[in-house]
C-alpha positions in Angstrom: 0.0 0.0 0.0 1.1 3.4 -1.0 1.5 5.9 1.7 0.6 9.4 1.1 1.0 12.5 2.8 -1.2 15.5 2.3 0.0 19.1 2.7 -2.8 22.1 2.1 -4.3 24.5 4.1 -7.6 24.3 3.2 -9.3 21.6 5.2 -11.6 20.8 2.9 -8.8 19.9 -0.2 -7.6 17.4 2.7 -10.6 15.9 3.4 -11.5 15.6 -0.3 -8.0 14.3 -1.3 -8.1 11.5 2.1 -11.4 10.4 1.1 -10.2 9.6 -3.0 -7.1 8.3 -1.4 -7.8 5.8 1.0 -10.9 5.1 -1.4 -8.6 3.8 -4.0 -6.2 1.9 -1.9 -3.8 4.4 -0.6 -2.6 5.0 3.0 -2.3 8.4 4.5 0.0 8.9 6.7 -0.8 12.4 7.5 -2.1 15.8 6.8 -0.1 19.0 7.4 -1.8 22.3 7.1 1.1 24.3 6.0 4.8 23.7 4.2 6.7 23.8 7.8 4.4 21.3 9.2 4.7 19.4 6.1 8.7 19.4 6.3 8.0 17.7 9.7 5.2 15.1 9.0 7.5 13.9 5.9 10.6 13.4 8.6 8.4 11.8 11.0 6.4 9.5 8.2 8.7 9.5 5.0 5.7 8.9 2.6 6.2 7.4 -0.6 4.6 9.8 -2.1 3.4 14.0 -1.3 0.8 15.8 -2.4 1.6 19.8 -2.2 -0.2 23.1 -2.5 1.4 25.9 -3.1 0.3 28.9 -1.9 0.2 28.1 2.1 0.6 30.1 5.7 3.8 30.5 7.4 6.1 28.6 4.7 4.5 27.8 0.7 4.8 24.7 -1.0 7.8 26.1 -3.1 9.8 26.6 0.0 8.6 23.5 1.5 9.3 21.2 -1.3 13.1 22.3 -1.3 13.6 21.4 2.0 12.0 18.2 1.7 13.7 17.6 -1.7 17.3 18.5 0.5 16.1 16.4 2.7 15.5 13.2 0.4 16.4 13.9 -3.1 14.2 10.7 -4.0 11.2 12.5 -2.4 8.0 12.2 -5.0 5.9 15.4 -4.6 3.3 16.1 -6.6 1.8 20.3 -6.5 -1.7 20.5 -6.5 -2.3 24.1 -7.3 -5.4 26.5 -8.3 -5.8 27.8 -11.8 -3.6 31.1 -12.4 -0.6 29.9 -10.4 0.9 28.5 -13.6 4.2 30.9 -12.8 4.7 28.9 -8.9 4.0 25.4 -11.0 6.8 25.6 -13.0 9.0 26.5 -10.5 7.6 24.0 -8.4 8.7 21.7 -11.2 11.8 23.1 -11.7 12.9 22.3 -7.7 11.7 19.0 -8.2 8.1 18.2 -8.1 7.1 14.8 -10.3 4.2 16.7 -11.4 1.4 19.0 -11.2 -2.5 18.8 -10.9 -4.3 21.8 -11.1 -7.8 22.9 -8.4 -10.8 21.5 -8.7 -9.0 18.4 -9.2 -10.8 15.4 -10.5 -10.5 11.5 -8.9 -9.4 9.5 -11.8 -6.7 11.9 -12.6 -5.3 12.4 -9.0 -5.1 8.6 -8.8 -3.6 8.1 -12.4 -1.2 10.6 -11.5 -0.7 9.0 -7.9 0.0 5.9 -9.4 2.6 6.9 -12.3 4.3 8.7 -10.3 4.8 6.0 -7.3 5.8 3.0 -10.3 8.8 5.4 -11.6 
């Protein structure tokens, strides 16, 4: 079973993501409701896979995914952004992210994605 860790502030994009998650055979290991917290929960769990948003309080997903990239350079983070934050996606690629999904994201392609991304 492939465990995920969730990183967004908005309560509701965790709950939505934990429910298609554990729906479809995941296991997550833990939410964090902001990139510091996130740094943490990924020492304390080491997922096998992230799921990051990028605009966040007290440190973004950008910041947040270098650290844990420094951290683990096989780290597989994947940015789950909102639509006009195409600018913070590519750099979020560019640090290392294994891809991007963009908000309202859609089941089928959050698990598709999940699932490429944990076989590489």
């Amino acid at each position: 079973m492939r465990r995920v860790l969730i990183v967004d502030d908005a309560l509701i994009a965790r709950k939505l993501l934990r429910t298609m998650l554990e729906k479809n055979g995941f296991d997550v290991v833990g939410e964090a409701e902001n990139g510091a917290e996130g740094i943490q929960k990924y020492h304390e769990h080491r997922p096998d896979l992230v799921t990051m948003d990028i605009t966040m309080p007290e440190m973004d997903g950008i910041q947040a995914l270098k650290a844990i990239k420094a951290m683990d350079p096989r780290a597989k983070v994947i940015v789950i952004s909102a639509l006009g934050q195409e600018v913070f996606v590519k750099e979020a690629v560019k640090c290392g992210a294994k891809n991007f999904l963009l908000k309202p994201f859609k089941e089928d392609k959050v698990i598709e994605t999940l699932n490429k991304i944990a076989a590489m």
